[in-house]
C-alpha positions in Angstrom: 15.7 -0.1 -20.6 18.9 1.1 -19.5 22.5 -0.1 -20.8 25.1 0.3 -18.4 28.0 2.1 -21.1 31.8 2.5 -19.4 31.0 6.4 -20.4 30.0 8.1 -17.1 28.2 10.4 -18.4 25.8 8.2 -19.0 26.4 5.8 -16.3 25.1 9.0 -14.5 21.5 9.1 -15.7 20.2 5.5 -14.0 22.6 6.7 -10.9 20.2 9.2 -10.7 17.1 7.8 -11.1 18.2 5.2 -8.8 19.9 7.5 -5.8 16.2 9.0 -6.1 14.3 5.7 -5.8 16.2 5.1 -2.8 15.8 8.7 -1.0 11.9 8.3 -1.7 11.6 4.8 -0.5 13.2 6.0 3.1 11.4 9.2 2.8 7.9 6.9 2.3 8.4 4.1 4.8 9.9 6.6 7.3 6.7 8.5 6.9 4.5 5.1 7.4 6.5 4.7 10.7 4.3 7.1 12.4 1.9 5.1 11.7 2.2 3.4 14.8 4.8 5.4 16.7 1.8 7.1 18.5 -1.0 5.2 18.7 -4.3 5.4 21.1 -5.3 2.6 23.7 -9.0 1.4 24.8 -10.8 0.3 27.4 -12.8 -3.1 28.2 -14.8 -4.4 31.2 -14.8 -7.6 32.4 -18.8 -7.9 33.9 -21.4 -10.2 35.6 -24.4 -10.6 33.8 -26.8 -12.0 36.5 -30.8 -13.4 35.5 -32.5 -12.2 38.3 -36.3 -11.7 39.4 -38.9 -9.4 40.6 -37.4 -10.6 44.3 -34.2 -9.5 44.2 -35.1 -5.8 44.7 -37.0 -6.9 47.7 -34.3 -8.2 49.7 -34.9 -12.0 49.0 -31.8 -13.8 49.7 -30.3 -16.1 46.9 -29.1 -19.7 47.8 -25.0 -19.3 48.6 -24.7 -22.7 49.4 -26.2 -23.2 45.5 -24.1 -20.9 44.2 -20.8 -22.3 45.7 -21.3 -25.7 43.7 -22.6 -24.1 40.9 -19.3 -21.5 39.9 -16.1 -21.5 40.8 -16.3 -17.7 41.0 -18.9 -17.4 44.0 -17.1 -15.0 46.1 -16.9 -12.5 43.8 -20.7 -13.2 42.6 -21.9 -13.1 46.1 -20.2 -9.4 46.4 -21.1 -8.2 42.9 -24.5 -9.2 43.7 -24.5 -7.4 46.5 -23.0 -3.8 45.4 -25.8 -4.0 42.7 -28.9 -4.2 44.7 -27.6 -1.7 47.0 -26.9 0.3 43.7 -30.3 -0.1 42.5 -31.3 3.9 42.2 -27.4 4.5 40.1 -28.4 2.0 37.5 -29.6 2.5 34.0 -32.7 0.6 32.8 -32.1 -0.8 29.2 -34.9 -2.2 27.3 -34.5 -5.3 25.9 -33.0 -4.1 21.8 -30.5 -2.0 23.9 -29.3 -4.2 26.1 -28.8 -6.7 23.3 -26.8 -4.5 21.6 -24.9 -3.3 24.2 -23.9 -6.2 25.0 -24.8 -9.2 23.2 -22.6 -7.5 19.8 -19.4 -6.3 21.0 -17.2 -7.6 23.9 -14.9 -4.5 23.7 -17.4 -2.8 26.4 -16.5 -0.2 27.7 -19.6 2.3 28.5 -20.9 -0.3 30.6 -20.2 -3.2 32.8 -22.3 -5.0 35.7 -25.9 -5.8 34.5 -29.1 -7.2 36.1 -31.1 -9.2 33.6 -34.7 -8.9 35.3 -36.7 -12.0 34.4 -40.4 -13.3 34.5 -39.5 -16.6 35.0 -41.0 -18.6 37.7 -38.5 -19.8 39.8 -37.5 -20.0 43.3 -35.2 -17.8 44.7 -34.1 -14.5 43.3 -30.8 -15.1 41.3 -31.5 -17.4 38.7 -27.5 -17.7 37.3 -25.0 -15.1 37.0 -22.8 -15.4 33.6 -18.6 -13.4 33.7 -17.5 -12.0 30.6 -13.2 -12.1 30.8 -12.0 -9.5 28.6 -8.7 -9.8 29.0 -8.7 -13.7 28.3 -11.3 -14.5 26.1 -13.6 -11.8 23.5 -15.7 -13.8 21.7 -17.9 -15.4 24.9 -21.1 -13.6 24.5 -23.2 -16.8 24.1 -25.3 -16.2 27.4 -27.4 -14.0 25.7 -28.6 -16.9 23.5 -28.1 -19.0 26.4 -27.6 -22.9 25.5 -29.4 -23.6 22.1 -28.6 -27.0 22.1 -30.9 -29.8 23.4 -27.8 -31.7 25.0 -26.8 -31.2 28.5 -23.1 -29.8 29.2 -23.1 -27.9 25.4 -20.8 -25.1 25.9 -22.2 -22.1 23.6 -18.6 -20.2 22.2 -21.1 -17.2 21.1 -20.3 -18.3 17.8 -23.8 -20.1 17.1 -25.7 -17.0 19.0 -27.8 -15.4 16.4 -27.8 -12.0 17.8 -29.7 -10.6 14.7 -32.8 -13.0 15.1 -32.5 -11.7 19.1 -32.7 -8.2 17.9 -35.8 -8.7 15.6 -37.9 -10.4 18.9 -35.9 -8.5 21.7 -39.5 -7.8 23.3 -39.4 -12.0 23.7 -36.3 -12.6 24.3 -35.8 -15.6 26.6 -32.6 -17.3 28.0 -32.3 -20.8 27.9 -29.9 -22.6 29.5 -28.7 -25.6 32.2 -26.7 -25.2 35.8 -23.7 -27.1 35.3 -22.2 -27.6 38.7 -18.1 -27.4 38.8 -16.6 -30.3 40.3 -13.5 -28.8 42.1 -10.0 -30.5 40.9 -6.9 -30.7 41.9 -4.1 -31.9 39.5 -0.5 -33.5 39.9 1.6 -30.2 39.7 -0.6 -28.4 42.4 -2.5 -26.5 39.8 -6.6 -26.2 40.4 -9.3 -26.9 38.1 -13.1 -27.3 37.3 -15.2 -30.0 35.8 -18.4 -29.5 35.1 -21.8 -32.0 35.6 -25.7 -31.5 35.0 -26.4 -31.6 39.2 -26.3 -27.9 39.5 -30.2 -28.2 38.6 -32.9 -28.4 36.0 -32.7 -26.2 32.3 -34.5 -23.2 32.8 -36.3 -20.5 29.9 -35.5 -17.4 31.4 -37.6 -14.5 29.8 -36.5 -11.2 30.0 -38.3 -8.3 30.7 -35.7 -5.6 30.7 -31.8 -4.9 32.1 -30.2 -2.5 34.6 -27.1 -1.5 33.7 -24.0 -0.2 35.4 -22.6 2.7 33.9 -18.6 2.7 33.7 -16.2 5.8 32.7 -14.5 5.7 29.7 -10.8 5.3 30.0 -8.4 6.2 26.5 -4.7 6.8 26.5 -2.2 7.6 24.0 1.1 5.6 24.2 4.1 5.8 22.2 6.2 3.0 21.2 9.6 3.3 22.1 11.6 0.5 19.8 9.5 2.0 16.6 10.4 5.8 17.5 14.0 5.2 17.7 13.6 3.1 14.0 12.2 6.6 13.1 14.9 8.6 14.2 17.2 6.5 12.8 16.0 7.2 9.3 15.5 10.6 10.0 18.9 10.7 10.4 20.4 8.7 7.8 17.7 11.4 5.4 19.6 14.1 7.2 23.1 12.7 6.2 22.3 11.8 2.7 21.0 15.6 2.3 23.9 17.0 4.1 26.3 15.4 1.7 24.6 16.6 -1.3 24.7 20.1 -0.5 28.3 19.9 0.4 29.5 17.7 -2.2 31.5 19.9 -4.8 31.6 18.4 -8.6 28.6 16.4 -8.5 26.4 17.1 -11.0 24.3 13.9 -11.9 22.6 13.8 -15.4 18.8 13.7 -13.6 16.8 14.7 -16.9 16.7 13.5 -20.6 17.7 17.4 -21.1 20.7 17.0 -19.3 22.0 13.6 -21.3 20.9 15.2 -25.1 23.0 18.3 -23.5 25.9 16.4 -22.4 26.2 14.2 -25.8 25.3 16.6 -28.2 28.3 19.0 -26.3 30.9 15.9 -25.9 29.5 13.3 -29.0 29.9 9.6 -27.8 32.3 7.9 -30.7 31.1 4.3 -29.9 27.5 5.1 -30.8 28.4 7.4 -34.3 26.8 6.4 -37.3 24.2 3.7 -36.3 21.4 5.8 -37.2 18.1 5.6 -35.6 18.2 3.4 -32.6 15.3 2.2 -30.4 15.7 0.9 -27.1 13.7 -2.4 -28.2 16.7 -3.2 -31.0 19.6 -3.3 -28.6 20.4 -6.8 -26.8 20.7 -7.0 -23.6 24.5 -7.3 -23.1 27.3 -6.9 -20.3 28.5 -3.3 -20.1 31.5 -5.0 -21.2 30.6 -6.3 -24.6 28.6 -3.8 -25.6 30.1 -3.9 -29.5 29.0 -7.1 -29.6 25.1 -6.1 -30.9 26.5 -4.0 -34.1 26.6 -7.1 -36.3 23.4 -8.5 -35.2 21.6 -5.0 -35.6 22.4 -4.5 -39.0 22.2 -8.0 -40.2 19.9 -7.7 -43.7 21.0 -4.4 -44.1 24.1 -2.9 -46.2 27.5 -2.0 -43.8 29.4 0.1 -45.3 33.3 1.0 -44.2 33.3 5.1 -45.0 36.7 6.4 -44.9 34.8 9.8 -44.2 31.6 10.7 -43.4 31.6 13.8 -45.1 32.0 11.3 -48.1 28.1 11.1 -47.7 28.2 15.0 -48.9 28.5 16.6 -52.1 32.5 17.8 -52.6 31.3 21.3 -52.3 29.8 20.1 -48.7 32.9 18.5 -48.3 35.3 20.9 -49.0 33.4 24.0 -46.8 33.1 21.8 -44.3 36.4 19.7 -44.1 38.2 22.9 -42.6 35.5 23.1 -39.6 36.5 19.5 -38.6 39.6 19.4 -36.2 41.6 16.3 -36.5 40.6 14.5 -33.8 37.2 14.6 -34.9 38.1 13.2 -38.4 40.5 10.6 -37.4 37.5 9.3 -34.9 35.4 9.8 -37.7 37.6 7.7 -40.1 37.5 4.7 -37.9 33.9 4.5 -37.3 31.7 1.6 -39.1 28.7 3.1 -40.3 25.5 1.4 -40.0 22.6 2.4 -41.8 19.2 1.6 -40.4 15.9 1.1 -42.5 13.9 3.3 -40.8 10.1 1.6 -40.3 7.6 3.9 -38.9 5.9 2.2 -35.8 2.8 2.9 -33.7 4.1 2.9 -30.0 2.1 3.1 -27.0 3.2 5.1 -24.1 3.5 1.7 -21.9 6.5 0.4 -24.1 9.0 3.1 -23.2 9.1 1.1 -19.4 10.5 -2.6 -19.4 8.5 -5.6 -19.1 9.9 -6.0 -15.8 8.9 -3.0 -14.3 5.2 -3.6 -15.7 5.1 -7.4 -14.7 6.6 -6.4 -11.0 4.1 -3.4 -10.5 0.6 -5.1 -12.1 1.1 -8.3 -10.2 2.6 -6.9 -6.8 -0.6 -4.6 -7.3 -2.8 -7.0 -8.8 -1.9 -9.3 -6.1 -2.2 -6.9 -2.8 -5.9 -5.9 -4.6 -7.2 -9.8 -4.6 -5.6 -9.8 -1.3 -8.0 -7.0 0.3 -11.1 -8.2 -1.8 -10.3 -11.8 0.5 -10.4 -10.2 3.5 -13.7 -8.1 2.2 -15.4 -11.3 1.4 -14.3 -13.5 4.7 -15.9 -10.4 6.7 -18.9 -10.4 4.3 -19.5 -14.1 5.2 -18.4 -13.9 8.8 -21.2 -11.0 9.2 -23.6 -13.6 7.5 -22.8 -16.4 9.9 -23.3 -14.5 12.7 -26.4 -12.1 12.2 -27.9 -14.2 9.2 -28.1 -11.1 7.2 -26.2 -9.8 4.2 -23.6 -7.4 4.8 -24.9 -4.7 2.6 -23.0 -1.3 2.0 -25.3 0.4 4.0 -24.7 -1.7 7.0 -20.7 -1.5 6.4 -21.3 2.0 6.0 -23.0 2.1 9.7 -20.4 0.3 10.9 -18.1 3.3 10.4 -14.8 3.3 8.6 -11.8 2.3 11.2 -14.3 1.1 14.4 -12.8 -1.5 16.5 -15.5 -4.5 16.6 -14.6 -7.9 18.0 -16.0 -9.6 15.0 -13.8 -8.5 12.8 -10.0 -9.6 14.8 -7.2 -10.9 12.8 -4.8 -13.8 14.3 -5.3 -15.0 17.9 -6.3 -12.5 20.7 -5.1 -12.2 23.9 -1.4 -12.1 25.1 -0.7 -15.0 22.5 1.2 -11.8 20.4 3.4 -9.3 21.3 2.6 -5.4 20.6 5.6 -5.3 18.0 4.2 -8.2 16.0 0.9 -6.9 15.7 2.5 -3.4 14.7 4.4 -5.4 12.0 1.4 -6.9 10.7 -1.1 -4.0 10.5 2.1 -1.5 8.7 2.8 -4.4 6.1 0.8 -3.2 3.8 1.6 0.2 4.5 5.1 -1.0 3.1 3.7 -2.8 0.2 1.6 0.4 -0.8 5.0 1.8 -0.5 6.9 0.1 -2.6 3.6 -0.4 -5.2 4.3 3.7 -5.0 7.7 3.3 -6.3 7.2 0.7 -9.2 4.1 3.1 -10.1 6.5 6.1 -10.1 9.1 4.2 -12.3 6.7 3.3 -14.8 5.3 6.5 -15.0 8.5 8.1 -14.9 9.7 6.0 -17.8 6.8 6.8 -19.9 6.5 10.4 -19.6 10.3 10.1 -20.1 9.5 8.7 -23.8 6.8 11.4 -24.5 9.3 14.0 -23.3 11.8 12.4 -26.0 9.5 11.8 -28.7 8.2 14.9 -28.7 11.0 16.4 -30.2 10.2 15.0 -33.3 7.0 17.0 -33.5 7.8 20.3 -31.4 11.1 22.2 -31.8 12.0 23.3 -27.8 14.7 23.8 -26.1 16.3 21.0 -23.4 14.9 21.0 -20.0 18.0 20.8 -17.7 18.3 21.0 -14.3 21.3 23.7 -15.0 20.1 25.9 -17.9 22.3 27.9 -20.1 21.3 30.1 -23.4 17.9 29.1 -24.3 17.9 25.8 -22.2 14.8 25.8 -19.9 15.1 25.0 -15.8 13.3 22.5 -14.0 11.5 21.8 -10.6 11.1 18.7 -11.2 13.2 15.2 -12.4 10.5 13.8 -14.5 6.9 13.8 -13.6 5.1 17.0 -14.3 2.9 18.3 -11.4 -0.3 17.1 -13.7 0.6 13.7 -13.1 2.8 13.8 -10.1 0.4 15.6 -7.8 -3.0 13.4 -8.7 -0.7 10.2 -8.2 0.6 11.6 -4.4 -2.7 12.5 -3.8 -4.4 9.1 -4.6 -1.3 7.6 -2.8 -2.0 9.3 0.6 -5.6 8.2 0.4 -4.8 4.8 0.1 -2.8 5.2 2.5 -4.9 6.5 5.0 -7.8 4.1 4.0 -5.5 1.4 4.4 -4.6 2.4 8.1 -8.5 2.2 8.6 -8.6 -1.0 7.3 -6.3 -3.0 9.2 -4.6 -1.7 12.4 -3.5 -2.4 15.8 -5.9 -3.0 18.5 -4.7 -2.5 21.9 -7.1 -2.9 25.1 -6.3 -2.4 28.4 -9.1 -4.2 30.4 -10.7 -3.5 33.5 -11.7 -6.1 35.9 -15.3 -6.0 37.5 -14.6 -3.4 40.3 -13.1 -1.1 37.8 -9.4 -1.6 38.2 -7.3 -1.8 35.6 -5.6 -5.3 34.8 -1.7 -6.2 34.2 -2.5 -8.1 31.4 -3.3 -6.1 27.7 -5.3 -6.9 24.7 -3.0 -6.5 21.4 -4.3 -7.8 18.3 -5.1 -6.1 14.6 -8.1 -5.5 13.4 -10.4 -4.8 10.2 -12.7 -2.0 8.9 -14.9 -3.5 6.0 -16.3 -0.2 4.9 -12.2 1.0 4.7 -11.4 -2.6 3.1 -14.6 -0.9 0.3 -13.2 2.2 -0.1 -9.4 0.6 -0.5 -10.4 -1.5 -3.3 -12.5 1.0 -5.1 -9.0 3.9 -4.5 -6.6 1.1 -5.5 -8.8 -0.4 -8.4 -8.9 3.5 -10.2 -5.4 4.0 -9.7 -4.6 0.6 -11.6 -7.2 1.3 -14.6 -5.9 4.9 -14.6 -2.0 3.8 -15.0 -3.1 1.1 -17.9 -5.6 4.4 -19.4 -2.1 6.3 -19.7 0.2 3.4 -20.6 -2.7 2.8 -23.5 -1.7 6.3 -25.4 0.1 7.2 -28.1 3.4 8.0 -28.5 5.0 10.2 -31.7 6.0 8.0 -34.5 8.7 9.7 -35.7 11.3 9.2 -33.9 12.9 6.1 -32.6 11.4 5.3 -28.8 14.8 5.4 -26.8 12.7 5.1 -23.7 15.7 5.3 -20.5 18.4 3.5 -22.4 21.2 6.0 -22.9 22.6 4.4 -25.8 19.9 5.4 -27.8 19.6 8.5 -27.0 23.6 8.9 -27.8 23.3 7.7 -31.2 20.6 10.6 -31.9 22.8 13.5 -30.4 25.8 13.0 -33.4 25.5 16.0 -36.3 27.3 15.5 -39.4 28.9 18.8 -38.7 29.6 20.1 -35.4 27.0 22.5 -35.0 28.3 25.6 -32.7 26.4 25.1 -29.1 23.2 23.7 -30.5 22.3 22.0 -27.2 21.6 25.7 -26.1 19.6 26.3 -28.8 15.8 24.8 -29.0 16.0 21.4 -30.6 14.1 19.3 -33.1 14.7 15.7 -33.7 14.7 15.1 -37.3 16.2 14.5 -40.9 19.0 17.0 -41.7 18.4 18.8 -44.7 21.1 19.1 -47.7 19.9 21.2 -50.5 22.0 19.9 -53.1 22.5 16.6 -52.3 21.0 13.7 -54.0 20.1 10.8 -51.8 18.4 9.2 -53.3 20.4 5.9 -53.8 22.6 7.4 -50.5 21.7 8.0 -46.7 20.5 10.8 -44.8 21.0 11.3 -41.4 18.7 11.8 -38.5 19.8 13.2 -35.1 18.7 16.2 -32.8 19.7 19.8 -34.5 19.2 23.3 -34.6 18.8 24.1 -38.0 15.9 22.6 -40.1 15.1 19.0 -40.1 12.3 16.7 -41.8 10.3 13.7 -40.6 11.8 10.6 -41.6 10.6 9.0 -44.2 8.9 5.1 -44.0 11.7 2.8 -46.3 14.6 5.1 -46.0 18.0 4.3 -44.9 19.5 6.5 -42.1 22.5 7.0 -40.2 
């Protein structure tokens, strides 16, 4: 934890780590912006599918007067109709598996459009019944290559009851069955026009199909770039730039941004408020106001002896005392005379490497993770049983696999389609967990961060070394870093960016610009999100190693002697006081341990344990120690 002291020096420390929370949470979700800044459009055909016969290619003439009462679109029929038998020799023949799966699985077509269904049935007249597929209104209406499966006249088939999967398995007998339903012309009370249908369009029909001619359409694919979201960008950009700008040419700022630099600063400029109470661990402070700190001291020590020393050379032999009263300058011993000492009973614990973060940064980061990780395994199981409601088939791996990671398929749509949402919204939607990953980032990097923090302080009871410091003088080392080495920092960016980028294949924006059935391109766009079950696989596997691997580190050991200060800089000042100023020890490589007096008895007495240059011992289990 961190206490907020009125000593700025220490206030410094969780300025720092915060000031660099906040530049890489703008640095992040300014990065994720791009996301959708520039971002690629497709292309959908609205077609006719017309059953036809053996006549048509002969020149039979269809019934027009049949087809007026039949649809409501028969002007356009008539011409479609029309252009495609005198386009005969440009069409592609399909057999019967590829037509279905050209265009019975995905309404985002956009390799083909027009199609002749040529049938065997025995029927007069050459046009058995022309179906229109409305991109731009309505995706999921590819129920006419089922036809009607229900017995009752007038069922409307939504595509949703089409087993496309049991088509593909027969496709050499696949047969359309379906009824005429005549449209009844209506107008209503505001002028608007209408359709009802009835059963006297004519008799239900089994339509078997023999094969399809297709009509081949080009491709169309644009980048855009969204305006509103690339001036969000630049706005960060720039608020980045500023921020940099003023810490380059801000004089006199030198923030305490390792546990180097606050051991250096306290062990050069002792804090008096934290002399004397002996080994402290960040678990045995309160949690107070910064303004009642003192409060704790009785409540610390309770059960344990407080002694008033009038000196704390007292705890010396008089030959200590007298060499050593003559280094002392008198402000140091007056401070010294008013201090309470509290001894501490040192117990030797087992910690793990997870206690040196706060509950509250654990609980935040497992369940925001947790939670975003049940979240994706929802989705994956909605798709699973979506797949098996359509296709009655299980949605194995090696089916999501062939589905591609990031492919656009209509079955797999988020939220209504259409223009029922604008492009912003759906932008919003596919980046939010983009943000989440990117503030799941930041918790991750703060308990990390606060771990290796405590293994960085602990270690000094175990390893004399000198203080890492972001300015080094004497035998202090430099840094390139704050607090994550690159053997933990590099792994976790890297496992980051892949989630990431799986996640921007697993939901993202879908944005269609559809063609009507002479090839022009229509007003009206398709924005919606959509879903990638392979990526939704691969995110929960990424996401699922990075949690087990965070719990694998927070599971190991820590070094037990020496008091777990974790961030809170009040414990880390109490370790930095020597019982005699020792000349520029924090340039000199450190050792957290027990100073060592040669001819002093302490038996029945304390010793004292704080960071020093010259020789120290572990502490000892059932010792007191200031």
């Amino acid at each position: 934890m961190s206490l907020r002291l009125p000593l700025s020096e220490l206030d410094t420390l969780t300025f720092a780590v915060r000031y660099s929370q906040v530049c890489g949470s703008m640095f992040i979700l300014t990065l994720g912006s791009y996301n959708s800044v520039i971002f690629s459009t497709l292309s959908a055909s609205n077609y006719m599918a017309a059953i036809v016969t053996d006549d048509f290619f002969t020149g039979a003439a269809w019934n027009e007067t049949r087809l007026q009462r039949v649809f409501e679109d028969s002007e356009r029929a008539d011409r479609l109709l029309t252009d495609l038998r005198g386009n005969v020799d440009n069409l592609t023949r399909l057999e019967n598996e590829d037509c279905i799966r050209q265009y019975g699985l995905n309404s985002l077509q956009s390799s083909w459009k027009n199609v002749l269904l040529v049938s065997t049935a025995n029927v007069t007249g050459p046009l058995i019944r022309p179906y229109f597929h409305h991109a731009e209104e309505k995706w999921d209406d590819l129920g006419w290559v089922c036809g009607n499966q229900s017995t009752g006249v007038g069922y409307q088939d939504n595509g949703h009851n089409c087993n496309t999967a049991a088509l593909l398995s027969h496709s050499t007998d696949w047969v359309i069955k379906d009824y005429l339903i005549e449209q009844q012309k209506i107008t209503f009370k505001d002028g608007s026009v209408g359709y009802m249908g009835s059963d006297a369009g004519g008799p239900p029909y089994e339509a078997s199909i023999k094969y399809c001619l297709a009509e081949p359409t080009e491709q169309h694919c644009t980048v855009q770039i969204s305006t509103p979201l690339l001036g969000i960008v630049l706005l960060c950009n720039l608020v980045k730039v500023l921020c940099l700008a003023g810490i380059l040419f801000v004089r006199g700022f030198y923030p305490l941004a390792t546990v180097g630099d606050l051991i250096s600063s306290c062990l050069s400029d002792p804090d008096s408020h934290t002399h004397g109470k002996g080994p402290l661990a960040a678990k045995d402070i309160p949690r107070h106001d910064s303004a009642s700190y003192g409060k704790w001291l009785p409540k610390l020590v309770e059960g344990y002896r407080q002694i008033h020393v009038e000196h704390p050379m007292s705890l010396l032999s008089p030959s200590h005392n007298q060499a050593m009263a003559a280094e002392e300058s008198p402000a140091t011993t007056e401070a010294f005379e008013k201090s309470n000492v509290a001894p501490i009973k040192w117990k030797k614990r087992v910690y793990r490497w997870y206690q040196a973060s706060s509950t509250l940064s654990w609980a935040v980061c497992m369940t925001l993770s947790v939670l975003t990780w049940l979240t994706g395994l929802c989705l994956l199981v909605s798709s699973v049983k979506r797949y098996k409601r359509l296709y009655d088939q299980t949605y194995t791996l090696s089916r999501m696999w062939s589905s591609g990671v990031g492919n656009i398929s209509t079955n797999n749509l988020i939220g209504s389609t259409g223009n029922g949402r604008s492009l912003l919204a759906n932008v919003l939607l596919a980046n939010t967990p983009q943000i989440i990953i990117s503030f799941i980032y930041l918790f991750y990097n703060n308990c990390l961060t606060r771990m290796l923090l405590g293994q960085e302080y602990t270690d000094y009871a175990r390893h004399r070394k000198p203080l890492r410091v972001s300015r080094p003088k004497g035998e202090q080392r430099s840094t390139y870093r704050l607090q994550l080495p690159y053997r933990y920092s590099v792994p976790l960016m890297t496992a980051m960016a892949v989630l990431h980028w799986l996640v921007a294949r697993s939901i993202f924006l879908v944005e269609v610009n559809p063609y009507d059935y002479d090839g022009v391109v229509l007003i009206d766009k398709i924005s919606a999100c959509g879903y990638s079950t392979m990526a939704i696989v691969l995110s929960l596997m990424v996401s699922g190693v990075i949690i087990l691997a965070l719990l694998a580190v927070g599971a190991r050991r820590l070094e037990p002697d020496m008091p777990l200060a974790s961030s809170c800089s009040l414990a880390i000042a109490a370790a930095c006081h020597t019982l005699w100023r020792e000349e520029d020890a924090e340039l000199l490589p450190l050792k957290y341990g027990v100073v060592i007096r040669e001819d002093s008895n302490c038996e029945d007495g304390w010793e004292h344990a704080c960071f020093s240059s010259k020789e120290v011992t572990p502490l000892v289990d059932g010792r007191l120690y200031i």
